[in-house]
C-alpha positions in Angstrom: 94.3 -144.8 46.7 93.1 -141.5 47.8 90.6 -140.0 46.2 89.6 -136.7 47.8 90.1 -135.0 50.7 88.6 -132.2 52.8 89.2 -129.6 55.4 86.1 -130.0 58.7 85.5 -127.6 61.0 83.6 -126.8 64.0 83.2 -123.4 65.0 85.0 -122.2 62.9 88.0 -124.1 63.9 89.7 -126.9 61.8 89.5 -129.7 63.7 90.0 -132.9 60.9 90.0 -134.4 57.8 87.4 -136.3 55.7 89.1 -138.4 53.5 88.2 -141.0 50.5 90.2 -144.0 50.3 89.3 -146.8 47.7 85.6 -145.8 48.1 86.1 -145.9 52.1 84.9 -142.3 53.7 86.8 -141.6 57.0 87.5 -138.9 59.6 91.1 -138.6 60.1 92.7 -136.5 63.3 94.8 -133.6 62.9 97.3 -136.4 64.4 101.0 -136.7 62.9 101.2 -140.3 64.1 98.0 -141.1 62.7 98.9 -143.3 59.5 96.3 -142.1 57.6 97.3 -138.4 58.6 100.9 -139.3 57.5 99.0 -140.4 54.1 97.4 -137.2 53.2 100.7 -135.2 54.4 102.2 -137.3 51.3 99.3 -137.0 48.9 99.3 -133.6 49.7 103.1 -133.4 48.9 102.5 -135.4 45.7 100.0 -132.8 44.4 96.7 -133.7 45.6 94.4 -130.6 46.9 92.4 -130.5 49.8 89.2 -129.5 49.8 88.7 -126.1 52.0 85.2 -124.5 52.2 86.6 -122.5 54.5 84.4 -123.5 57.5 81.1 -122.1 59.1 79.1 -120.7 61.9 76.3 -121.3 63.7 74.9 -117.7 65.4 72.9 -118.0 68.3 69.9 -118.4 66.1 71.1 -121.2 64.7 71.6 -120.0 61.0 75.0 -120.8 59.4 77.0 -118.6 59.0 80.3 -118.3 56.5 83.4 -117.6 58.1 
């Protein structure tokens, strides 16, 4: 069962999902044939939220920086 899930990005560009799955942490690909991408589509559609901090940053002194 999932228990959370949550938006990554990389430059400021979403790029996959962490998700938490009967205690199991995974990345999942922003891949409609992956299974467990398929899973949070429907866990989605069932209600659940995803967690979305929105992304951040990284200037070229290296300080993060919120998108």
């Amino acid at each position: 069962m999932i228990s959370t899930v949550e938006k990554n990005y990389f430059m400021g560009e979403f790029i996959n999902f962490t998700m938490v799955k009967n205690g199991i942490t995974s990345c999942v690909p922003l891949d409609e044939a992956n299974i467990d991408y398929q899973e949070i589509q429907q866990w989605i559609a069932d209600g659940g939220t995803v967690i979305d901090n929105g992304g951040w940053l990284i200037d070229e002194d290296n300080t993060e920086l919120h998108s």
